[in-house]
N, C-alpha and C positions, 0 to 999 in steps of 0.2 A: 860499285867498288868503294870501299872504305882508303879516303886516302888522307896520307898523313902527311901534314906539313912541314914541309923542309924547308926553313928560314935561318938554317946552319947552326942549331941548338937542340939538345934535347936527345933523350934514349933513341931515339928512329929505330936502330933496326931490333932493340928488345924489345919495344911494341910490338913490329910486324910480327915476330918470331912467339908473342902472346898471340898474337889472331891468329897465325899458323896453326899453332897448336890446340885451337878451338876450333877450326874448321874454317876461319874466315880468310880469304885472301885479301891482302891491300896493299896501297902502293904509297913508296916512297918519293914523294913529290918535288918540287920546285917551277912546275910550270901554272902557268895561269889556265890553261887549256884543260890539265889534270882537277885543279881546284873546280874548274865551272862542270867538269862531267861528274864529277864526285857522288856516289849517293852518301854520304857520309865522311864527317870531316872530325884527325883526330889531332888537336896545336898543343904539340911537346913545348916545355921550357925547362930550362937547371940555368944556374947560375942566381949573376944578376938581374934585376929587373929590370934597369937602364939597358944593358945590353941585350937582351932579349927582346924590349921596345924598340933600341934602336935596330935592331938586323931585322926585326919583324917589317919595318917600315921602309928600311933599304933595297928589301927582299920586291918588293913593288905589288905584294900578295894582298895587300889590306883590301883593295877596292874588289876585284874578286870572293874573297874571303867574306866582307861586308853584304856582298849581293847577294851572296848563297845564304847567310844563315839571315840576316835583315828581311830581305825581299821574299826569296824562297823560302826560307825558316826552314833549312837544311839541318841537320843533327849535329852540332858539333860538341867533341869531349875536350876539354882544357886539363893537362897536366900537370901538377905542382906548378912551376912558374906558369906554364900553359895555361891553369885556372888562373893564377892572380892578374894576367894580362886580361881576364874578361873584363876585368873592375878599371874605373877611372882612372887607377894613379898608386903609388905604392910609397910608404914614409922610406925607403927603402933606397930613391931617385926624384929623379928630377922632373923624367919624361912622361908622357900621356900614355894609360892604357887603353883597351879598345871601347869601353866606356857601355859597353853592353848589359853591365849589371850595376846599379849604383853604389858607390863602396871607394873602399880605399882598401891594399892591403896593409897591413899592421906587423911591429916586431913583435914578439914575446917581452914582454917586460919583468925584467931582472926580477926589480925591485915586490913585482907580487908572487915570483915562485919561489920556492919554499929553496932553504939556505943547501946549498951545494948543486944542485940543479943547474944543468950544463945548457949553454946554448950553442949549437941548433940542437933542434931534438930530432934523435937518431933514433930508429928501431920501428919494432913492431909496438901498433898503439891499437887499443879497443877503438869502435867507432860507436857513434847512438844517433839512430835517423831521427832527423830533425820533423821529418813528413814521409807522407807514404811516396816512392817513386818506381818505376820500372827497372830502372839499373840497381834497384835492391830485393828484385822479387823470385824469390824462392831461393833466397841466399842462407849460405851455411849459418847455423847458431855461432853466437859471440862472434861476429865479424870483427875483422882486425887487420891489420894495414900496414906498411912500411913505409915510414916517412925519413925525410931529409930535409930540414927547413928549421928558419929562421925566423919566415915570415907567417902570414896566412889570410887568408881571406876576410873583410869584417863588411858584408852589405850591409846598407841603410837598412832596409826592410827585411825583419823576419820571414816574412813569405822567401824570399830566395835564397836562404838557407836550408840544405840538400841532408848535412850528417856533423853532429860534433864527432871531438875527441875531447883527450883530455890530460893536457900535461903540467902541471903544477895548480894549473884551471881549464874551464872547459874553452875551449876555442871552436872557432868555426873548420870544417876538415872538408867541405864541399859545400858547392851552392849547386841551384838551379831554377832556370828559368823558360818556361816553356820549351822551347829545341836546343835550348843553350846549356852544358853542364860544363861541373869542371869538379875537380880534386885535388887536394893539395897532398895527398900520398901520393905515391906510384903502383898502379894495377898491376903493369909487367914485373914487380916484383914483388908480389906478394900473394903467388901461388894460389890455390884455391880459389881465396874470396877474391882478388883480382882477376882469376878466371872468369867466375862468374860474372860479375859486374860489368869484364869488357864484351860479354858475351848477349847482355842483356843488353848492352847498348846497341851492337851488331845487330842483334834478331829483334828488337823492341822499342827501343828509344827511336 
């Protein structure tokens, strides 16, 4: 069972209603006992980062959460905040991410996009794999994505970077790291190519 982390944040039930729709069933979480039977783990976030760290750690899910994908190297997908909480830490706040990819996330900076260019950036955005991966395989031509953000992703090392985009410059739009992914778009909205993607994760990843 693909199940989804409930730490009080995040689309929850337009995900499920994506894996509905594809054939997958999963479950909306907040037990420890749901997290450890899990074949498959998917950690939403929106908002802020501070507050998404802090209810994620309130939530009592980290140690759990840690076992499956550290120990067992369990699948798990990170959603916009959901991804930047895989990274150490975000200019964003104050507090610690779960430190599982080395990085910080980053704002958009004013100052290098191009004059009138709004922040956050909203909409549908092309995407360009950074490497070959599974959650990209046999996906529709010109892949493209709905994002909502501020921030985004910036690992230390090239290798765990998953997909740019590109909005005034190019930014980081996914990483990944052995069973660990994340995206800083949203799959559940963005039709097609979010089908796909969650679908390759489900049957693949």
């Amino acid at each position: 069972m693909i199940t989804i982390v409930d730490y009080g944040v995040g689309n929850l039930a337009s995900i499920r209603n994506m894996l509905k729709k594809i054939g997958h069933d999963s479950l909306i979480s907040s037990r420890e006992a749901d997290i450890l039977e899990a074949s498959k783990l998917i950690l939403p976030g929106v908002g802020a980062f501070d507050t998404c760290s802090e209810k994620l750690r309130n939530s009592g899910l980290i140690q759990p959460v840690n076992k499956k994908v550290l120990d067992d190297k369990l699948p798990i997908l990170g959603i916009c905040v959901g991804c930047q909480l895989l990274l150490e830490g975000s200019e964003e706040g104050q507090l610690p991410g779960l430190g599982w990819i080395k990085g910080k996330t980053v704002k958009f900076k004013q100052a290098d996009l191009p004059e009138g260019t709004k922040i956050p950036h909203m909409g549908w955005t092309d995407v360009s794999l950074a490497r070959q991966s599974v959650l990209f395989e046999d996906m529709y031509p010109d892949p493209r994505f709905y994002f909502v953000h501020s921030y985004y992703p910036n690992p230390l090392a090239e290798s765990d970077v998953l997909v740019y985009a590109q909005y005034g410059y190019r930014f980081v739009a996914g990483v990944e790291r052995g069973n660990i992914a994340g995206v800083q778009f949203h799959p559940e909205k963005s039709h097609k190519f979010g089908m796909k993607l969650l679908s390759n994760f489900a049957n693949h990843f």
